[in-house]
C-alpha positions in Angstrom: 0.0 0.0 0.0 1.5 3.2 -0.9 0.8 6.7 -1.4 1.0 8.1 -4.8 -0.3 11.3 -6.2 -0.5 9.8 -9.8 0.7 12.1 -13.3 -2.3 13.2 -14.5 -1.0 11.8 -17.8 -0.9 8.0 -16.8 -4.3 8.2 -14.6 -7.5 8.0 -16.3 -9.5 9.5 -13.2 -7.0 12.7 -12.5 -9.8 14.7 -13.8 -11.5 13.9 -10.2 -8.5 14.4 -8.1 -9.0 16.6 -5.4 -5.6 18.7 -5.2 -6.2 20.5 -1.8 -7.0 16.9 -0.5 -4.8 14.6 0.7 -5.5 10.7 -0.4 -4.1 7.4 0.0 -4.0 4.8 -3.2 -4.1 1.5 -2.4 -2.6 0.2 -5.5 -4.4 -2.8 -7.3 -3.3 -3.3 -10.7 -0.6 -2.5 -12.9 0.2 -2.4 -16.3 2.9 -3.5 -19.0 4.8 -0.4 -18.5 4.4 -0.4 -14.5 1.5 2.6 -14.6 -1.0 1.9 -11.8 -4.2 1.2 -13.7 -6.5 0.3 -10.9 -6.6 1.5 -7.4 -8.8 2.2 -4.1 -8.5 6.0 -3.1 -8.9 6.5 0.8 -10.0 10.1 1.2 -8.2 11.9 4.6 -11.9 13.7 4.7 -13.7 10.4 5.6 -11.8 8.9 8.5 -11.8 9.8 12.6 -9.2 12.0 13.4 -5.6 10.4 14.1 -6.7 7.9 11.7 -5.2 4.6 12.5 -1.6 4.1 12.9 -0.9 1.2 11.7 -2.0 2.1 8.2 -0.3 5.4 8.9 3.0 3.1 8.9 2.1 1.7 5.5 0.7 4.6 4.0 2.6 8.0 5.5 -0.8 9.9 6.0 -3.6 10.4 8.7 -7.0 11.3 8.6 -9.5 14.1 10.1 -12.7 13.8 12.1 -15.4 12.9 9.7 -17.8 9.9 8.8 -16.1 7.1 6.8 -15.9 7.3 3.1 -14.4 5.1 0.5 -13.8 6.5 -3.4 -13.6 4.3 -5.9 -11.6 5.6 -9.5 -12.1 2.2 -11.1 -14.8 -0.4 -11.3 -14.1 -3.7 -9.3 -15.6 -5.6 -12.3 -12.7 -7.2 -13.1 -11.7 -10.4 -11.4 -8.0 -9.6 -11.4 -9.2 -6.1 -9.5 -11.6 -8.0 -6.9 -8.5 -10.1 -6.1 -6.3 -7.3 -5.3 -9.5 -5.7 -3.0 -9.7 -8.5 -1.1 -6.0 -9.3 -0.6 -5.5 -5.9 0.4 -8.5 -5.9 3.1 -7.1 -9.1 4.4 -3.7 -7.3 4.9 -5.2 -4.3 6.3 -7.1 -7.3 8.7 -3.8 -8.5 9.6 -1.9 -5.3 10.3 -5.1 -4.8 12.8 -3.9 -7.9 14.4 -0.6 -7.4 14.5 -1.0 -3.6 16.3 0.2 -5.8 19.7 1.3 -9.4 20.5 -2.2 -10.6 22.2 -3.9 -9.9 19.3 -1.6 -10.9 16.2 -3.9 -13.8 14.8 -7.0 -12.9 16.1 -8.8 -12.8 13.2 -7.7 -15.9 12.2 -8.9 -17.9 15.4 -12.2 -16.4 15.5 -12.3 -17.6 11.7 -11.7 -21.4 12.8 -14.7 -21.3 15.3 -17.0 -19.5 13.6 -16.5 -22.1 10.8 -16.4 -25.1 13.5 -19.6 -23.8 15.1 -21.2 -23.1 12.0 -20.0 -26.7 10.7 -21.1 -28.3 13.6 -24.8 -26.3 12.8 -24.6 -28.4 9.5 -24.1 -25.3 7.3 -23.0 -25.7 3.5 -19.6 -25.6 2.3 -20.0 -22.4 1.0 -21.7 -21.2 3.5 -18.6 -22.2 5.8 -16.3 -20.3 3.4 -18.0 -17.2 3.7 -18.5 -17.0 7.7 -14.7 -18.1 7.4 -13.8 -15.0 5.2 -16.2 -12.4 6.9 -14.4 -13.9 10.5 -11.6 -12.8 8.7 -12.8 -9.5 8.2 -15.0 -8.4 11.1 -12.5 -6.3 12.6 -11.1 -4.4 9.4 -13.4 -1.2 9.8 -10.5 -0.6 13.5 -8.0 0.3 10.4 -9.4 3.9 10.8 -9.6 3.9 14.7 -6.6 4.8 16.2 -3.8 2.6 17.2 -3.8 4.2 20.6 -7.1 3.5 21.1 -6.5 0.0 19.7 -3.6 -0.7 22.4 -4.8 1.6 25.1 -3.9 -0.3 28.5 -6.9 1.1 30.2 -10.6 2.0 30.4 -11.4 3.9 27.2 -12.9 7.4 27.0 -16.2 8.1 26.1 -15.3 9.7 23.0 -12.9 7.1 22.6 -15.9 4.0 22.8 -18.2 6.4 20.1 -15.0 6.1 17.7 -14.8 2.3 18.6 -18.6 1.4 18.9 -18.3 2.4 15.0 -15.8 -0.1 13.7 -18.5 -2.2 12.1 -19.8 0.5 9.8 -16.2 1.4 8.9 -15.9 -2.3 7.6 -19.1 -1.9 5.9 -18.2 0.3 3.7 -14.7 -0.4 3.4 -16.2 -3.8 1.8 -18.9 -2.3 0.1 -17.1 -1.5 -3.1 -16.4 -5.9 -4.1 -19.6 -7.1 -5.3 -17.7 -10.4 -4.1 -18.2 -9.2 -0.9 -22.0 -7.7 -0.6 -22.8 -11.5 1.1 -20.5 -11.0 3.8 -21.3 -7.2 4.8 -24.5 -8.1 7.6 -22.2 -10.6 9.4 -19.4 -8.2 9.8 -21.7 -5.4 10.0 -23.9 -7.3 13.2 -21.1 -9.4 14.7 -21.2 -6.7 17.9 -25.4 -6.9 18.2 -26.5 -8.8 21.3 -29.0 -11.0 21.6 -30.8 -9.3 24.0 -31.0 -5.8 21.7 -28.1 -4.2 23.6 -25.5 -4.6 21.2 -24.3 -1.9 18.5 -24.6 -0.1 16.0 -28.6 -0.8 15.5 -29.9 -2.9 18.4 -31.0 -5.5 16.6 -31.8 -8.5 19.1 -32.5 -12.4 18.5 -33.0 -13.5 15.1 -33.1 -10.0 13.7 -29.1 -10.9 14.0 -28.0 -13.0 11.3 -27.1 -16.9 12.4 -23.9 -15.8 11.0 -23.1 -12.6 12.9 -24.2 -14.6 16.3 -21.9 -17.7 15.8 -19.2 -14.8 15.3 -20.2 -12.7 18.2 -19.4 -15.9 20.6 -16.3 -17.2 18.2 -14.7 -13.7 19.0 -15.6 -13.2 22.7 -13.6 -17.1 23.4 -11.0 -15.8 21.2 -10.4 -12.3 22.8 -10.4 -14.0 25.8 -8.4 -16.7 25.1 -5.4 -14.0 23.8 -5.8 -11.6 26.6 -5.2 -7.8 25.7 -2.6 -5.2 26.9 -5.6 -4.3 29.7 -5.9 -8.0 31.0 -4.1 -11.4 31.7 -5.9 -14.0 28.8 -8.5 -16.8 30.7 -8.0 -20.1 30.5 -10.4 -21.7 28.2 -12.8 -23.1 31.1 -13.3 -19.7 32.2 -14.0 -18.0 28.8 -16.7 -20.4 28.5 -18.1 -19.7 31.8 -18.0 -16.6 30.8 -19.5 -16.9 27.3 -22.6 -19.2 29.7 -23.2 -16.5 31.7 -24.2 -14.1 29.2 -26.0 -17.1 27.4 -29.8 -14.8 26.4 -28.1 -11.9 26.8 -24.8 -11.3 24.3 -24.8 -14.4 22.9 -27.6 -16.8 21.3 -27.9 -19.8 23.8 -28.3 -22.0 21.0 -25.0 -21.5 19.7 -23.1 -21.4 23.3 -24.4 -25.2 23.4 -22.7 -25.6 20.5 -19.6 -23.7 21.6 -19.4 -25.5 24.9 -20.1 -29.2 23.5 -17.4 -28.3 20.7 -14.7 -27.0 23.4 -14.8 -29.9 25.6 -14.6 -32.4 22.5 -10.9 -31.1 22.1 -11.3 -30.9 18.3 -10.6 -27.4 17.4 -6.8 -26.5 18.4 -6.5 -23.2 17.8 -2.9 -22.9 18.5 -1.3 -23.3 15.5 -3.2 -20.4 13.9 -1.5 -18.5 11.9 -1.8 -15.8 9.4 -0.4 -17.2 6.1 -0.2 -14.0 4.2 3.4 -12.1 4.0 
């Protein structure tokens, strides 16, 4: 990912370019000759102030206080396009992780429960592919929250929860321009709705949640927990669970803590060895 103010005589969308603006192009595709012909523009108008600092390291640039917004300057109608989106999405997912050592394949362990829970609720192979990729994903709207607020080692501000609390509509519409990945929004957008309606950012409550957004919500919680944070020493897994039981009807959808429990104590899923595999 790089910032480039592109020659207006090698980009076919300078004509939009905002010069008093200052934007970050995550490259997509190149050419023969090496010209960037496709590429994601993150406007520094459509991000929280501070912007987040780990795409600050890749990028050189931070945002101001505004909603989120997402530009566009090439369709993602091509295949070879869509690839690069979601490889880049899944590094920006990663480089959430990897903001401190708890957390640096987080993503990836709440990916292999969701898709063991969801497996274990007999749900189609494609079906497990794409609660595996949205797992992947949930957290990828925290790119614009900043890192100090990522790795702060104790109680958040108000103002600092309002910036948080919005993570899943970031995601949304960092996603929204892959058509490939329209299916996946409402899990990552829901995966912090409660069961009982006192979850974020709509309320929803019981099955106005997506099955796929509640299997997540309880795959995160036991991996968070699992990890620990910079706040907090991790649990051992019999406590996360007694944790994740005692806010069975309430966070979490008791159906799917059953689930969770009967799957932990089988001793099928190690999540040890997860990794991510991207470089």
């Amino acid at each position: 990912m790089l910032p480039i103010k592109p020659g207006k005589s090698n980009w076919k969308g300078a004509s939009s370019w905002n010069s008093n603006a200052q934007n970050i192009l995550i490259p997509l595709e190149t050419n023969n000759c090496n010209f960037i012909t496709g590429f994601v523009v993150l406007d520094d108008n459509g991000f929280p102030e501070g912007g987040q600092s780990t795409l600050f390291d890749y990028a050189g640039c931070s945002f101001r206080e505004s909603f989120a917004s997402l530009s566009i300057h090439r369709e993602l109608a091509d295949p070879t396009l869509e690839d690069g989106y979601l490889i880049t999405l899944l590094k920006l997912a990663q480089s959430i992780d990897s903001c401190n050592e708890f957390s640096r394949n987080h993503a990836v362990k709440t990916a292999l429960w969701a898709r063991k829970i969801a497996w274990k609720m007999g749900f189609t192979e494609d079906q497990l592919n794409r609660i595996e990729l949205a797992s992947k994903l949930h957290d990828v709207g925290k790119i614009v929250v900043p890192k100090a607020v990522l790795t702060k080692p104790s109680q958040l501000s108000e103002q600092e929860w309002m910036i948080m609390r919005r993570h899943p509509m970031f995601g949304v519409m960092i996603m929204k321009p892959s058509s490939r990945l329209h299916a996946h929004i409402p899990m990552v957008k829901a995966h912090h709705e409660h069961f009982d309606g006192s979850g974020y950012p709509l309320g929803l409550r019981g099955e106005q949640i997506p099955i796929e957004a509640r299997i997540m919500s309880v795959a995160d919680t036991y991996a968070t927990m699992t990890e620990g944070r910079v706040y907090r020493k991790a649990s051992s897994r019999r406590d996360a669970l007694r944790e994740i039981i005692r806010y069975s009807g309430k966070q979490f959808d008791p159906g799917i803590v059953t689930v969770m429990v009967d799957l932990a104590a089988s001793g099928e899923v190690d999540d040890s060895q997860c990794r991510w595999e991207m470089s």
